[in-house]
C-alpha positions as a printed NumPy array, in Angstrom:
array([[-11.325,  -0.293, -12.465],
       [-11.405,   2.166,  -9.351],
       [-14.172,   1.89 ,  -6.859],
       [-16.526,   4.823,  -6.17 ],
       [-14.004,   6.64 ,  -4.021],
       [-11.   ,   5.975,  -6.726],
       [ -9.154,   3.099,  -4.546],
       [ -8.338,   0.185,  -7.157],
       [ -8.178,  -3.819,  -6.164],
       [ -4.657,  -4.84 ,  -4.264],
       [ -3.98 ,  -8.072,  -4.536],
       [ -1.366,  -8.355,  -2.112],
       [ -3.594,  -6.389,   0.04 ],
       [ -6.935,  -8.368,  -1.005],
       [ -8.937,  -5.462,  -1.149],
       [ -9.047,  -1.71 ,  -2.929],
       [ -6.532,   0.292,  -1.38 ],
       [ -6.178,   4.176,  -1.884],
       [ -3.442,   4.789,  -4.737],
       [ -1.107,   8.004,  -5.043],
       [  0.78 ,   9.812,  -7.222],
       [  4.419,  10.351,  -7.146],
       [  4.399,  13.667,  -4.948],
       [  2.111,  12.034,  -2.199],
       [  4.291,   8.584,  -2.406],
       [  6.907,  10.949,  -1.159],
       [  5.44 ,  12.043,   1.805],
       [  4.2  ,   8.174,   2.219],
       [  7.713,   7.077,   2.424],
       [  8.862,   9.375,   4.475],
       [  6.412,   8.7  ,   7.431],
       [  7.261,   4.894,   6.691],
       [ 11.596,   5.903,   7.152],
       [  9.995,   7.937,  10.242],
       [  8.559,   4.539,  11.655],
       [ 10.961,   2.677,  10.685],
       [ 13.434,   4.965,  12.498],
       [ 10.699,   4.845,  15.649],
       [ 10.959,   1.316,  15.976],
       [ 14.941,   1.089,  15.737],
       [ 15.299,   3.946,  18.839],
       [ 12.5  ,   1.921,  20.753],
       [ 14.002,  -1.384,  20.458],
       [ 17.902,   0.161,  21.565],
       [ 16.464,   1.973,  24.362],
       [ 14.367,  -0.868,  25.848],
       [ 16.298,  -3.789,  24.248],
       [ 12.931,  -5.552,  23.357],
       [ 12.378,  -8.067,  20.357],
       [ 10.699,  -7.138,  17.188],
       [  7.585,  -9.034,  18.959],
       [  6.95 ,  -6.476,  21.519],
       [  7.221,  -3.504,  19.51 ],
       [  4.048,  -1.713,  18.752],
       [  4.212,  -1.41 ,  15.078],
       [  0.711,   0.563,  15.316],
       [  1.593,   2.944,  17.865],
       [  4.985,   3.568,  16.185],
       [  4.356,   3.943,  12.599],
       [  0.966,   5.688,  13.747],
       [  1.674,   9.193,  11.996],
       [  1.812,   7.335,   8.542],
       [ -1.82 ,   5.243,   9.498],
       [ -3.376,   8.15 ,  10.368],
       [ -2.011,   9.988,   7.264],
       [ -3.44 ,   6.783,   4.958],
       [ -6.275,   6.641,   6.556],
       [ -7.097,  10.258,   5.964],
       [ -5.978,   9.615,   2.884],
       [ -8.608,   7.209,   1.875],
       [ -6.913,   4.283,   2.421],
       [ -7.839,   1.129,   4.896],
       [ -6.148,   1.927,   8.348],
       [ -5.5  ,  -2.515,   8.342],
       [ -3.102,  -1.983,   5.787],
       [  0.632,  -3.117,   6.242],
       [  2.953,  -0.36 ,   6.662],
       [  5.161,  -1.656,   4.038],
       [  2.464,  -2.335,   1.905],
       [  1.04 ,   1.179,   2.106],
       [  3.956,   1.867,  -0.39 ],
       [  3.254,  -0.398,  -3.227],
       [  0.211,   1.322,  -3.618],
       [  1.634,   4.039,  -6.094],
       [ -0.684,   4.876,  -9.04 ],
       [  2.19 ,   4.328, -11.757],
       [  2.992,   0.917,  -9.908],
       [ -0.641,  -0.437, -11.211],
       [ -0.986,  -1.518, -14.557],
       [ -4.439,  -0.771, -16.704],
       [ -7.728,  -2.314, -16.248],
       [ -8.461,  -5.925, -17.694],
       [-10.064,  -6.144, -20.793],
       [-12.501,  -8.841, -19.291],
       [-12.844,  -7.681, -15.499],
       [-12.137,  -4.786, -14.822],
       [ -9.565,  -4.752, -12.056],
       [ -6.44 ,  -3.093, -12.681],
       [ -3.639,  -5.479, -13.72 ],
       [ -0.552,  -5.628, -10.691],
       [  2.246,  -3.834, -13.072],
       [  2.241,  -2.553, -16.756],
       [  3.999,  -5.79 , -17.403],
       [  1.384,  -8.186, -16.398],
       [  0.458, -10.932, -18.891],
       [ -2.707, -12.063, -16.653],
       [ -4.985, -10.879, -14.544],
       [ -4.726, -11.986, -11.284],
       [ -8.79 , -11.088, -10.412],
       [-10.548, -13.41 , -13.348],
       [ -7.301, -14.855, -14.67 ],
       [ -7.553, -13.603, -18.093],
       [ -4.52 , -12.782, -20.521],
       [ -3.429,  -9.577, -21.342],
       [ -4.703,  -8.253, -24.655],
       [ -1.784,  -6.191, -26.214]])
């Protein structure tokens, strides 16, 4: 179930993340394309290897947008977009937590199976 401040338990993440709705996934993803894109011009212009690009610094606009946001400035930048609310499944019947998809069988928090 969500937290006090309506972020629900990630378990890729292994923590509650902020979760959005279709409209702000939108915006989400395109920050992400605009770091993505940020990274590619960087690395052709100064011919450096994926392990001296500053993934912070470039994909910075869509941190500081999650973190305002609500969400954990840590996060992975491509993780930032599996947290969609319809990608979340509902709460466990013995837990709490929010199953990872509406197709879950179990519950990856307690390990309990889905009541249908």
């Amino acid at each position: 179930m969500p937290d006090a401040k309506g972020r629900v338990w990630c378990s890729r993440c292994k923590r509650h993340v902020g979760v959005f709705d279709d409209t702000e996934h939108e915006r989400f993803r395109a920050l992400y394309v605009e770091g993505v894109q940020a990274v590619k011009a960087f690395r052709e212009r100064t011919g450096a290897p994926l392990s001296e690009v500053s993934f912070k610094t470039l994909f910075a606009p869509m941190y500081r947008a999650y973190a305002e946001f609500g969400g954990d400035s840590e996060v992975i930048a491509e993780e930032v977009l599996k947290h969609q609310r319809g990608r979340f499944g509902p709460p466990c019947a013995t837990c709490g937590l929010e199953l990872q998809s509406s197709r879950a069988n179990w519950c990856i928090g307690c390990g309990a199976r889905r009541k249908r």
